[in-house]
C-alpha positions in Angstrom: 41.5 123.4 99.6 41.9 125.3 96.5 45.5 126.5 95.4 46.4 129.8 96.7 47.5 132.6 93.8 50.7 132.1 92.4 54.0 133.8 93.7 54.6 136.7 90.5 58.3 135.7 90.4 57.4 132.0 90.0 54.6 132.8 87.2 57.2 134.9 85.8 59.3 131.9 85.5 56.7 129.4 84.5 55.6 131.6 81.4 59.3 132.7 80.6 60.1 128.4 80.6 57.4 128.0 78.3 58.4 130.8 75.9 62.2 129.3 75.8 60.5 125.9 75.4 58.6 126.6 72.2 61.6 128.6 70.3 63.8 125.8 67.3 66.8 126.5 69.7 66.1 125.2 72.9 63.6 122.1 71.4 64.7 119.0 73.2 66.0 120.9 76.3 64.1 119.3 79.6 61.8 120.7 81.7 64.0 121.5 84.3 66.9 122.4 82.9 64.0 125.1 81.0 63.0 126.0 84.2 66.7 126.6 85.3 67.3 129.0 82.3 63.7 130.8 83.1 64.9 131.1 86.6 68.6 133.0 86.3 67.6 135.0 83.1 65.8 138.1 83.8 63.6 140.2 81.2 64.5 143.8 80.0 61.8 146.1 78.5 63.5 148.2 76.3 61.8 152.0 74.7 62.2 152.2 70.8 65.9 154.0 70.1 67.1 152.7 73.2 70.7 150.4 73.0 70.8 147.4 74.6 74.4 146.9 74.3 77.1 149.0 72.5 79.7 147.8 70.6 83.2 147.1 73.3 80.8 146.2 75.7 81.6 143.0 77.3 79.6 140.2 75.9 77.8 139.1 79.1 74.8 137.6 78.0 72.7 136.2 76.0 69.4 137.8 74.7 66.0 136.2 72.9 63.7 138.6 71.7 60.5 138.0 73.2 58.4 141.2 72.2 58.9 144.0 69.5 62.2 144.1 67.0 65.8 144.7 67.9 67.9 146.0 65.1 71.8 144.9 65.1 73.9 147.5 63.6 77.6 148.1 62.7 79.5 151.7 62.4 80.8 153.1 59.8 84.4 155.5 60.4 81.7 158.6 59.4 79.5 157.8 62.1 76.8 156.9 59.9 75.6 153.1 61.1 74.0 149.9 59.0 71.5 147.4 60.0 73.1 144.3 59.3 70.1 142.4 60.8 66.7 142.4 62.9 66.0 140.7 65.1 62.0 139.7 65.9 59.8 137.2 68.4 61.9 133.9 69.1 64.9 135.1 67.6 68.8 135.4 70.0 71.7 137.3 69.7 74.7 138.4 71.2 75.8 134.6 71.0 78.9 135.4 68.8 80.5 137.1 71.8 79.6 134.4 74.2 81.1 131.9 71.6 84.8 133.4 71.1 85.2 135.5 74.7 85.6 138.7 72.8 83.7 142.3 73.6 80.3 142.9 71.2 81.4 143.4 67.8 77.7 145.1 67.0 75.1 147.7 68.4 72.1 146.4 69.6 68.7 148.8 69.5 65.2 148.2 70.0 63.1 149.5 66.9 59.5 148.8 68.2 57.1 152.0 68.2 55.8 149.9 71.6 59.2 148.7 72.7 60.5 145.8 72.8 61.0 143.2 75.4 64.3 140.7 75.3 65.0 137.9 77.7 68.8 138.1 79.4 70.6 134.7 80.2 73.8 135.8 81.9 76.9 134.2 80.0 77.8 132.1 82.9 74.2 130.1 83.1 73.7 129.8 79.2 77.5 128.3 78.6 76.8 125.9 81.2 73.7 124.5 79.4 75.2 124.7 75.9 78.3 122.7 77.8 75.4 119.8 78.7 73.7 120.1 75.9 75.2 119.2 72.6 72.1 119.2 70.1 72.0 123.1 71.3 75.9 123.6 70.4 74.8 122.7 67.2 71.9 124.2 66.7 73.5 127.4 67.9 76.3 127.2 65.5 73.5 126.8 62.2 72.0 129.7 63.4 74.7 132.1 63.8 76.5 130.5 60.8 73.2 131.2 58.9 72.5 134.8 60.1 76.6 135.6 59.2 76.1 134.5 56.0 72.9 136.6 55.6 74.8 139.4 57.0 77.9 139.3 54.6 75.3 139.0 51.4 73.5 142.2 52.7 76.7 143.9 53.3 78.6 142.7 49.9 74.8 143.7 47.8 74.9 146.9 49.3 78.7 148.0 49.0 78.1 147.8 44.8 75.2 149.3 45.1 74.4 153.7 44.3 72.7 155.0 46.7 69.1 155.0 45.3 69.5 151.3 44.7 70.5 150.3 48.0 67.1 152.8 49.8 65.1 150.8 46.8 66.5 147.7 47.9 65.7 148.7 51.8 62.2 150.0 51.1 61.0 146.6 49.1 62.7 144.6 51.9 61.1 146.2 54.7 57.1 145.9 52.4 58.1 142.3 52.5 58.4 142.3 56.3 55.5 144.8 57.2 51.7 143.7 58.4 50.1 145.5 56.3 52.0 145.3 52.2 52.2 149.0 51.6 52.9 150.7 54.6 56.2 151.0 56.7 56.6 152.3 59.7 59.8 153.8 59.9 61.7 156.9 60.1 64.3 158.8 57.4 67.1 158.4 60.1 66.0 154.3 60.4 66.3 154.2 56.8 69.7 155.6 56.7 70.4 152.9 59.2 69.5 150.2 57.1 71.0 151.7 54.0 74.1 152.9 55.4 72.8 156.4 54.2 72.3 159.9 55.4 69.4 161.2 56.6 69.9 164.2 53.9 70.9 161.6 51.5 67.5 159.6 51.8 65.1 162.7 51.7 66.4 163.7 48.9 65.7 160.4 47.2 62.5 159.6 48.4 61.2 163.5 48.1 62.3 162.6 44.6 60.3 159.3 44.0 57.2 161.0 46.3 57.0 163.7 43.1 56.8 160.7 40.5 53.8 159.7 42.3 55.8 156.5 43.4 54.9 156.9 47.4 53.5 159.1 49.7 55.9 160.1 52.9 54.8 161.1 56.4 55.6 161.2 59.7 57.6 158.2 60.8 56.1 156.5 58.0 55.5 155.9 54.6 53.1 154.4 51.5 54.4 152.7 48.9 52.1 153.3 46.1 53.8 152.1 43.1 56.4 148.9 44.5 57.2 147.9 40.4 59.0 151.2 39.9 60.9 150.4 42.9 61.1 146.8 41.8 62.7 148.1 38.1 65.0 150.9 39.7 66.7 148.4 41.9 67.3 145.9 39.1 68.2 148.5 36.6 70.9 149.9 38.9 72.1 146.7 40.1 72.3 145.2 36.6 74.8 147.7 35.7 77.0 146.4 38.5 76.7 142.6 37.2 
């Protein structure tokens, strides 16, 4: 007699066990205690500008992107608020507060035009495993000692940098990161985000570079048509901080 269909809940399980299987962090883990993860994490479909976690909020959990981008940002004492990092396919975060026991130091916002989509391992489950599991302790540690250090270069570039430099800096950046080299899809108030800018602040520079003929803005998005002049501006204005 052929199998009957699958319950949803255990395919749901099987495919999130596979996904956890193939990621750098969890290589090695076993079978089962994958399919123990799969089966007391849950997934979370998040709308773009949505916030999956504030910073204060208790850190409860661990998250793995599975679909879309999730962008991690701190606050300034303005209110305005900087991407520090982003997080895409494969990548966790929200491990530093699971580490030390203290509330989320960070925002956490899904960025995708489709949404995004994260896996949730409650604290309790992924501590266990890490507890079991020393390769993963480690591995865990490289990574977030990696992505601080990437995080304290972007944030010591950009505090010595004017404020053309650091949306030049963003822009080439984010061409280096897009599909299609060119065209980023973003908006003015994203951009601030990443440049720890205002929204009036970056309109006014790229309405400037848009009459130089050095891209061409629209809605939620934008065309790089000349990346050199970028390319020179930011090392022209960061030379004069070196």
């Amino acid at each position: 007699m052929a199998d009957g269909p699958r319950d949803e809940k255990q395919e749901s399980t099987l495919s999130v066990s596979e996904f956890l299987g193939s990621l750098p962090l969890f290589a090695g883990l076993s079978k089962t205690r994958l399919a123990a993860l799969a089966l007391e994490c849950h997934i979370k479909r998040a709308s773009r500008g949505s916030y999956l976690f504030f910073q204060g909020d208790p850190a409860d959990a661990l998250y793995v992107v599975r679909s879309g981008s999730v962008a991690i940002l701190l606050s300034s004492p303005d209110g305005r608020e900087l991407v520090i990092n982003e997080m895409r396919p494969g990548d966790c975060f929200g491990e530093l507060g699971l580490l030390t026991g203290q509330s989320r130091s960070t925002h956490a916002l899904a960025q995708a035009p489709k949404g995004s989509e994260v896996l949730v391992i409650p604290r309790g489950t992924f501590l266990a495993v890490l507890e079991a599991e020393p390769s993963l302790a480690r591995r865990l540690l490289e990574t977030t000692a990696q992505r601080l250090r990437n995080s304290s270069e972007r944030e010591g570039a950009l505090a010595f940098l004017d404020a053309q430099a650091r949306l030049a800096r963003v822009l080439l950046w984010l061409d280096d990161q897009a599909s299609e080299r060119g065209y980023i899809t973003i908006s003015q108030d994203e951009l601030g985000q990443h440049a720890c800018l205002t929204r009036q602040t970056v309109a006014k520079a790229l309405g400037r570079w848009r009459r130089r003929g050095w891209l061409i803005t629209g809605r939620g998005h934008l065309m790089l048509l000349h990346r050199t002049q970028l390319e020179q501006l930011e090392q022209h204005l960061n030379g004069c901080w070196n």
